[in-house]
C-alpha positions in Angstrom: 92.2 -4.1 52.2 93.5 -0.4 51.2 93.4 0.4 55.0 94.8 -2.5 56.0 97.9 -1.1 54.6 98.7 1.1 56.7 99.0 -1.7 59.9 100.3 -4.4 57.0 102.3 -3.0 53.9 101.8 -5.9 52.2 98.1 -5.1 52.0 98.6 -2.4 49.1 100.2 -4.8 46.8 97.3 -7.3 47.3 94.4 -4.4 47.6 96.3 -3.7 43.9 96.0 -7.2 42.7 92.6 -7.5 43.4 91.7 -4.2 41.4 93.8 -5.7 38.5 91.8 -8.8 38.8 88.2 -7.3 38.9 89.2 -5.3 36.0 90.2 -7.9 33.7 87.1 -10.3 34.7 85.0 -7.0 33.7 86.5 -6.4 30.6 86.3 -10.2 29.6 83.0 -10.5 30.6 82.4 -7.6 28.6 83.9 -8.8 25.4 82.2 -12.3 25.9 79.0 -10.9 26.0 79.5 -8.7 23.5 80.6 -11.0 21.3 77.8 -13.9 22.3 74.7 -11.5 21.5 77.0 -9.5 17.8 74.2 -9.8 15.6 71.5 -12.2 17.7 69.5 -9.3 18.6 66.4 -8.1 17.0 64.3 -5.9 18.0 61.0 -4.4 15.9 57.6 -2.4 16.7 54.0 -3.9 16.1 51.8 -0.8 15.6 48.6 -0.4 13.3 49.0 1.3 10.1 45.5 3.8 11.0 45.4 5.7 14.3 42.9 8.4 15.3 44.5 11.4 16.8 44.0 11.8 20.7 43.1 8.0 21.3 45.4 5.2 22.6 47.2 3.2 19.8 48.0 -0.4 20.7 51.3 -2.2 19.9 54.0 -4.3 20.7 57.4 -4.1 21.0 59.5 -7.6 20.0 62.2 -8.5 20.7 64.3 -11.7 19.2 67.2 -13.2 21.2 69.1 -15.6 19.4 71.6 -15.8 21.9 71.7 -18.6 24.5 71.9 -15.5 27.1 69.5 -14.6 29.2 69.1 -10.9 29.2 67.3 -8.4 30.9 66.4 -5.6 28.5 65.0 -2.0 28.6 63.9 -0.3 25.1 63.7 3.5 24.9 61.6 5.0 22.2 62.8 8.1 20.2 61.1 11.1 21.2 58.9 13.1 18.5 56.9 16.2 18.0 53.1 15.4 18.2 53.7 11.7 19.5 53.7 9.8 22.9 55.1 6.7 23.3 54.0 5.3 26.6 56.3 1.8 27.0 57.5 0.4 30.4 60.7 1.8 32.1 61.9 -1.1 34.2 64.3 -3.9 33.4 62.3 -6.8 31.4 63.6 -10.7 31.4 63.9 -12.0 27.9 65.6 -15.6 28.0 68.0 -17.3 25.5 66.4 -18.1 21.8 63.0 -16.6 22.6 60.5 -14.2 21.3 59.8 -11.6 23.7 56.8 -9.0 23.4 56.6 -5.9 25.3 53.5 -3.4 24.8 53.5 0.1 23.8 50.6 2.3 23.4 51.1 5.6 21.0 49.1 8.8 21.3 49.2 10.9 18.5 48.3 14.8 18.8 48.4 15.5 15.6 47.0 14.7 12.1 48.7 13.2 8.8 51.3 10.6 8.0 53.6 10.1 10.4 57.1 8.8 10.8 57.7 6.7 14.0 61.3 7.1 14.1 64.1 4.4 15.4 64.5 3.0 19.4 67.7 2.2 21.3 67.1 -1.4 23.5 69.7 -1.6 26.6 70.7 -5.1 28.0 72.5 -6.8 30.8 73.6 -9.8 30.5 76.6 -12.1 31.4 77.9 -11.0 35.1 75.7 -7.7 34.7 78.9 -5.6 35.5 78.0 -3.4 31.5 74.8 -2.3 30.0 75.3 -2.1 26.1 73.2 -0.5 24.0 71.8 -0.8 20.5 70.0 1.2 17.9 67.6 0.1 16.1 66.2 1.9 13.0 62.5 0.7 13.3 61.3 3.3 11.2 57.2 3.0 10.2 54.6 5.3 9.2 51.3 5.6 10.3 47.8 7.2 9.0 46.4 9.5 11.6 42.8 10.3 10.8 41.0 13.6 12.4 39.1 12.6 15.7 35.3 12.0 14.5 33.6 11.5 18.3 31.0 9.3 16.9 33.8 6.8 16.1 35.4 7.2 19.3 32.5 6.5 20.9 31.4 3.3 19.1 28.3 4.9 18.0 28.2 6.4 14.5 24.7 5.3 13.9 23.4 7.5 17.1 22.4 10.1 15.2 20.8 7.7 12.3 18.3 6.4 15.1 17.8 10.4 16.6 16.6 11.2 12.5 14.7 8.0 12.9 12.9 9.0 15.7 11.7 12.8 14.4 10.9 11.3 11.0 13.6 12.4 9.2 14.0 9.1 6.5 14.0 8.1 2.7 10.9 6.7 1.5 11.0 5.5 -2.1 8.1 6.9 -4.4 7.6 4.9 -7.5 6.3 6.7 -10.6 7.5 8.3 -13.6 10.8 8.8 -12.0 14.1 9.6 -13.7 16.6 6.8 -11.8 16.1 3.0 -12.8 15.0 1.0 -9.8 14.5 -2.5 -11.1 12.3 -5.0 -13.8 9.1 -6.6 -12.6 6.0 -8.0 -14.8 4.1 -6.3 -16.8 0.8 -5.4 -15.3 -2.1 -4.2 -17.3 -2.3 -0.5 -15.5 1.6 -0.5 -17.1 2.5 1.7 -20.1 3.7 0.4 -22.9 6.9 2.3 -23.7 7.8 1.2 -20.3 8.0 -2.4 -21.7 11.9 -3.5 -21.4 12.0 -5.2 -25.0 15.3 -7.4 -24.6 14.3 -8.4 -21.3 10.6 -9.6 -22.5 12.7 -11.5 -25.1 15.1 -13.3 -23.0 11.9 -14.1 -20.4 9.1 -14.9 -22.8 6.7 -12.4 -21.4 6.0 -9.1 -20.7 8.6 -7.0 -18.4 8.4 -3.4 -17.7 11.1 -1.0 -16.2 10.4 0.8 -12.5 11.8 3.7 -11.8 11.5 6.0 -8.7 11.4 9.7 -8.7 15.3 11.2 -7.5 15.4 12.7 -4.1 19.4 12.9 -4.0 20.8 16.5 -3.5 24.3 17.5 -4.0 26.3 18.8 -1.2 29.5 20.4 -1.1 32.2 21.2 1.7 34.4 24.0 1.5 36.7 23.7 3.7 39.2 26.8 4.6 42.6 25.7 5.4 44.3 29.4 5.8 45.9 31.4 8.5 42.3 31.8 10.3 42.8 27.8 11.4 45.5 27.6 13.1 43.8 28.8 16.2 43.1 26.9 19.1 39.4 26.3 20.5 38.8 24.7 23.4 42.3 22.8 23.4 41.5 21.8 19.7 43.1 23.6 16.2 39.8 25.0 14.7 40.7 22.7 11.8 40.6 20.0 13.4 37.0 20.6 14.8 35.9 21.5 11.6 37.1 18.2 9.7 35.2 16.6 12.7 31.8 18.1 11.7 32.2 18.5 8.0 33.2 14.3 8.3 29.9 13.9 10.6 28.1 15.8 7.7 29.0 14.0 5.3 27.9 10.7 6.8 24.8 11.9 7.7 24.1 12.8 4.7 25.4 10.0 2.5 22.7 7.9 5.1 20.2 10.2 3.7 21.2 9.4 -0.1 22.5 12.5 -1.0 25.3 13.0 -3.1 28.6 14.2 -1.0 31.5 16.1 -2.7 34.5 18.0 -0.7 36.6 21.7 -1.9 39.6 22.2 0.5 41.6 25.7 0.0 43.5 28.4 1.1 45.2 30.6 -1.8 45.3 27.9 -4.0 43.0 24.3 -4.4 44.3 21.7 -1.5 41.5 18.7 -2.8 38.5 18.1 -4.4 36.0 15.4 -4.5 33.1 15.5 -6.6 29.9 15.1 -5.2 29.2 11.2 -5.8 26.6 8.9 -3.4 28.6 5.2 -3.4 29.7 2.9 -1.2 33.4 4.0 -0.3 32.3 7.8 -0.6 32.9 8.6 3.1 36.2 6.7 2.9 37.3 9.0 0.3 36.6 12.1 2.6 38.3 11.0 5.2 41.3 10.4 3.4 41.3 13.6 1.5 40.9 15.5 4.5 43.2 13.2 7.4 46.2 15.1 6.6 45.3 18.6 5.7 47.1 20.8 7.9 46.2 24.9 8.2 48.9 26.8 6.3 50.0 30.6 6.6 48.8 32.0 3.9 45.4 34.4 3.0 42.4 32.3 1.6 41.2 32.9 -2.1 37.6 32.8 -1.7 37.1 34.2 -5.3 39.4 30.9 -6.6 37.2 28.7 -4.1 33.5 30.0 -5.5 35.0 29.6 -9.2 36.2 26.4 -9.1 33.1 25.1 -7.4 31.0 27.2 -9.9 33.0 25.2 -12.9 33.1 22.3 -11.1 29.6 21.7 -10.1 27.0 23.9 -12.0 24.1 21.7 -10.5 22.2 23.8 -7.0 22.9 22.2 -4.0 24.2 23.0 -0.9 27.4 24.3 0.0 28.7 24.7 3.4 31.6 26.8 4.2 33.7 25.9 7.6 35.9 29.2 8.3 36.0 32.3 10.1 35.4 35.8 10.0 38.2 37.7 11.8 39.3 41.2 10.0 37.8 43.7 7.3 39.8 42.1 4.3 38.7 38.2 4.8 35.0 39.7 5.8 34.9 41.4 2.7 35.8 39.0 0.4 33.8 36.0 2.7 30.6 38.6 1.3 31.4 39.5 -2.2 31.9 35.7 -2.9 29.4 33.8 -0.9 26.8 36.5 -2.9 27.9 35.3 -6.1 27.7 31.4 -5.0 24.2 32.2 -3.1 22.7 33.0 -7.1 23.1 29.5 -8.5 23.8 27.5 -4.7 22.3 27.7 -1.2 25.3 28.7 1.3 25.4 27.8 5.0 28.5 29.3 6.6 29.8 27.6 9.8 31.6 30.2 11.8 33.2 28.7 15.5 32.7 31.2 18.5 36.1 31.6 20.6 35.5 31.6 24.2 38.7 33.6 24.8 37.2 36.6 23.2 34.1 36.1 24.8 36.0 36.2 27.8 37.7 39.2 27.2 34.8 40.9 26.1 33.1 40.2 30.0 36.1 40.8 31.8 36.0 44.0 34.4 38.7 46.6 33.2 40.6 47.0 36.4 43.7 48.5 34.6 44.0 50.7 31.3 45.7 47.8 29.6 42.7 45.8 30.0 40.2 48.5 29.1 42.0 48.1 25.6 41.6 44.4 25.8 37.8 44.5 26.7 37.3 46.9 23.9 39.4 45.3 20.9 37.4 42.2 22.1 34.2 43.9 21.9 35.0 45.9 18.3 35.6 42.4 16.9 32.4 41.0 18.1 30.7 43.5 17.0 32.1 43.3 13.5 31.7 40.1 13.2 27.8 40.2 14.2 27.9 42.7 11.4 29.5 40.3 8.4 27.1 37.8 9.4 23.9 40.2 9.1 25.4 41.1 5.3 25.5 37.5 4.9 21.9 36.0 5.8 20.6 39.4 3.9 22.3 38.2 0.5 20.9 34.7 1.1 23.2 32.3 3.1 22.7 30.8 6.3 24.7 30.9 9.6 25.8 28.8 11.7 27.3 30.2 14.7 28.0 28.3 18.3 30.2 27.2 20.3 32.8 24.2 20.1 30.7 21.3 21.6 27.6 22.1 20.0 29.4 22.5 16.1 28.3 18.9 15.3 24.6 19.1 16.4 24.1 22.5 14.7 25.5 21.9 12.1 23.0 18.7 11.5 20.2 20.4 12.4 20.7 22.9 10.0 21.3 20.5 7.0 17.8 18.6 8.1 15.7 22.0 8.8 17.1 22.9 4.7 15.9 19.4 3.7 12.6 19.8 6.0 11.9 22.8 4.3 12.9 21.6 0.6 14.6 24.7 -0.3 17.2 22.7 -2.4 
């Protein structure tokens, strides 16, 4: 109409008009809306209070409209270090005074308690000449527990039915035990002082005590949360695949009736459990442990060995998850594990890099690399070294690679059994 001007000057004024007009219907259907959905919208987040790091987390946006609108919607989650929200991008229809749910899957990268943080929801509604947005402060927190694979996998009694099948089980024996088993009749090969006199009372004849002899051992992980675990192996913090296998451990174990305690550290004591054999035991590990994170700081081994030492007098077995990377934490990794080795039986768990491994095998085509392929092979070296110190003052080593940790380990806690050297 504009153009049309220039034939017909009349054609400005009403080109001008009509602009006026458009206007005003925008800004009154903007206030309309506005003021039809002020405080009719609602929106929240459905998300499970327990997550496992690296696995999909189910939940629901929803979204109440108590307006007699019908609206079509968009919500757009806050972005946060560690998390992915994964919710649909395009326009959704939510009609007047409904409930509407969206989903939303979470992926957590990292451990610990974590805050979920707010979402803004943008609308159209009326004429669909505005979008308006609103903020919602949805807040939330949820538990993120370490990634145990058995649990991912829906199979944490797989390695139950492997001991099964090489003969690694409990079989009570009966006898002159220590650890009360239960009352039965009293048989003629019985002894008398095992005669339970209040229960013979209540019953009217003779009951005896049984007892089985104790085959429970106590075992300890020391877990190392220092500057040495922060590293990353094979896309994972060391950490993170040490809390795998020292969780896997200590389930395996528990299976076998053995009594499972837990010593985190760096320079100071992070948790402790005492060793205990009950129903909620691995429940307790895994929450002591879900949101330990590595801090910069040098590992006390000395305060480690002592507290354990106080702690827990009885033998058992400790095993140590941590690493062995220069002279000062090698030294000290020695001088302590020989003091624990006289009145405990250590087994160190020590994760091969394959970066360094790499380095060490790469060709030296340039000076710069020469330097490379020998720091890589002076570390090796040294390292091959702290370990031989360490199996000749009485601990055992357990050195592989990332995706065989949780096997070895196992097979060494069963060959220490096998062999009864607790």
């Amino acid at each position: 109409m504009g153009a049309a001007g220039y034939i017909w000057q009349p054609a400005f004024a009403y080109a001008r008009l009509g602009a006026l007009l458009l206007v005003l219907v925008a800004v009154f259907d903007l206030l309309l809306t506005a003021l039809a959905l002020r405080r009719r919208l609602s929106l929240t987040r459905e998300c499970p209070e327990v997550a496992t790091v690296a696995l999909p987390c189910p939940g629901a946006h929803v979204l109440i409209n108590r307006s007699r609108l019908p609206l079509r919607c968009q919500v757009h989650e806050d972005s946060l270090p560690g998390i992915a929200k994964e919710a649909a991008s395009r326009w959704r229809l939510a009609g007047g005074r409904t409930t509407t749910r969206w989903p939303v899957r979470i992926v957590f990268s990292r451990r610990g308690e974590r805050e979920l943080g707010g979402a803004g929801l943008r609308v159209l509604a009326g004429l669909g000449l505005w979008v308006l947005q609103y903020r919602f402060e949805l807040g939330g927190k949820v538990r993120v527990y370490p990634l145990i694979e058995e649990l991912a996998k829906s199979d944490l009694f797989a390695h139950r039915r492997r001991l099964y099948g090489i003969g690694q089980h409990q079989s009570k024996k009966f006898g002159r035990g220590t650890e009360f088993e239960q009352l039965r009749e009293y048989s003629p090969d019985d002894e008398f002082r095992a005669i339970n006199w209040k229960a013979t009372a209540r019953r009217g004849s003779p009951v005896v005590n049984q007892y089985h002899v104790e085959q429970a051992r106590d075992l300890m992980l020391l877990i190392d949360c220092g500057r040495l675990m922060h590293t990353l192996i094979a896309g994972r913090p060391r950490l993170d695949r040490y809390l795998d296998a020292a969780v896997h451990l200590g389930y395996l174990a528990l299976s076998q009736r053995d009594r499972v305690g837990l010593l985190a550290f760096d320079e100071e004591v992070r948790r402790f459990i005492a060793p205990a054999l009950k129903a909620r035991q691995l429940d307790n590990l895994v929450g002591a442990v879900f949101d330990l994170q590595p801090r910069f700081v040098e590992s006390d081994y000395a305060l480690a060995v002592t507290t354990l030492k106080a702690r827990q007098p009885k033998r058992g077995m400790v095993v140590l998850f941590t690493d062995l990377v220069d002279s000062i934490s090698s030294r000290s990794a020695v001088a302590n594990m020989s003091r624990l080795s006289r009145t405990h039986l250590p087994v160190i768990v020590i994760l091969d890099d394959p970066a360094i491994a790499g380095m060490a095998r790469q060709a030296a085509s340039e000076p710069a690399d020469a330097f490379v392929k020998a720091a890589a092979e002076q570390f090796i070296t040294e390292r091959q070294r702290t370990m031989s110190q360490l199996r000749a003052r009485g601990c055992y080593i357990v050195n592989v690679a990332a995706e065989k940790l949780n096997a070895a380990v196992v097979s060494q806690y069963l060959e220490i059994k096998a062999r009864n050297l607790l």
